[in-house]
C-alpha positions in Angstrom: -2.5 108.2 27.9 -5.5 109.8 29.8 -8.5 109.1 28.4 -12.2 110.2 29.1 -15.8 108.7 29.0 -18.7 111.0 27.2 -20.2 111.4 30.7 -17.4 113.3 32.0 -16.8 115.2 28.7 -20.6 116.2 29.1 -20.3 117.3 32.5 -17.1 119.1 31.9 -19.0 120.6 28.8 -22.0 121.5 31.0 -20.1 123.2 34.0 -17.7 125.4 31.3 -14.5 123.6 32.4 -11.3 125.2 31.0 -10.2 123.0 28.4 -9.7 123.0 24.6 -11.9 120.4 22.7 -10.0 119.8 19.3 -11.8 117.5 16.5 -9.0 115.8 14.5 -10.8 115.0 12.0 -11.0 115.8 8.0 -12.8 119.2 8.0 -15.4 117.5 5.9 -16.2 115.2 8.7 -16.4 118.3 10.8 -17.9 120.2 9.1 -20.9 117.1 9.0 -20.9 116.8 12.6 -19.0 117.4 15.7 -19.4 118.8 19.9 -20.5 121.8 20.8 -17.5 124.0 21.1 -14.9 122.2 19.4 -12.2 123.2 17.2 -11.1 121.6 14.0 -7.6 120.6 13.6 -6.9 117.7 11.7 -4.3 115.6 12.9 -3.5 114.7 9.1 -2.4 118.7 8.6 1.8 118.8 8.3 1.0 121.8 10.5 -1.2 120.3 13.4 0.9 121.1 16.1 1.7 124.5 15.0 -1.9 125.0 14.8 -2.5 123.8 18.4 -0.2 125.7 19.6 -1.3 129.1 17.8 -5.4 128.3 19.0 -4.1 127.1 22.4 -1.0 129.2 23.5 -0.3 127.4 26.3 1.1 123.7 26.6 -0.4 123.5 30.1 -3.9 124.0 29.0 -6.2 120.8 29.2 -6.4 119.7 25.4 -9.1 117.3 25.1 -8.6 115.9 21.3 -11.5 113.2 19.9 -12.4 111.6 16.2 -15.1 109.7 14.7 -15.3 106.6 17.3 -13.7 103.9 18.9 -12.2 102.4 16.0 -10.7 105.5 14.7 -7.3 106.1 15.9 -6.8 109.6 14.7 -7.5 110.9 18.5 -4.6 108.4 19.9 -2.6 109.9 17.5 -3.4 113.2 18.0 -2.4 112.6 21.8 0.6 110.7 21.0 1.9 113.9 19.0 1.0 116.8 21.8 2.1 115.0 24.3 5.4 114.4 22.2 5.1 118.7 21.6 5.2 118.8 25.3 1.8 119.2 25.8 1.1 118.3 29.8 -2.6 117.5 29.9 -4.1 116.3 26.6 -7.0 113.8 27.3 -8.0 111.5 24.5 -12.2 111.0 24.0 -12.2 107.6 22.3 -16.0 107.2 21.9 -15.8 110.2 19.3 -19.1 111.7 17.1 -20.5 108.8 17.8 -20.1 107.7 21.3 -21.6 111.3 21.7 -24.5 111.0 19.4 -25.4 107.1 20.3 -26.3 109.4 24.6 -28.2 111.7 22.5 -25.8 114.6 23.5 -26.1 117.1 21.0 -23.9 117.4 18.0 -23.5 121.1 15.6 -23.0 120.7 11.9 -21.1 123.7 9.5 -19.0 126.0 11.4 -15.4 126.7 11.8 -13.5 124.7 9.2 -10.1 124.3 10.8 
């Protein structure tokens, strides 16, 4: 599984990369805190695939999927299940909220709830 470090997520971030950043977390913990720009699609939804597949259209797409931090596995799962989808390039951030917050990137709270 392809995995990437917050400096490269910040980079790509900064420079408008085309990719998909998908927090798999509870919409609660989203809703708390998460990346600029990221959707929330809980990998714990019976639907989560569908619903990647209806906000991404295109399997081919760089999916970059994260969760709370290192010791969550909700983004390896998340991964494991797109991949299985046939998704081609999904990219698992395993520092999560707080890998991101502990650089002092900046994190949004409220938003888009799923």
């Amino acid at each position: 599984m392809e995995t990437v470090k917050r400096e490269e997520l910040k980079s790509m971030l900064d420079h408008n990369d085309a990719y998909y950043l998908i927090n798999v977390l509870a919409p609660e913990e989203f809703y708390e805190a998460h990346i600029p720009g990221s959707y929330n699609i809980p990998v714990a939804d019976k639907h989560f695939i569908q619903k990647v597949e209806q906000r991404i259209g295109d399997k081919d797409a760089k999916v970059v999927v994260y969760c709370a931090n290192f010791d969550c596995t909700a983004s390896q799962d998340a991964a494991k299940q797109l991949a299985g989808a046939g998704f081609t390039h999904v990219v698992d951030y395993e520092g999560g909220v707080q890998d991101w917050e502990e650089a002092g990137f900046p994190l949004q709270s409220g938003g888009e709830r799923g």
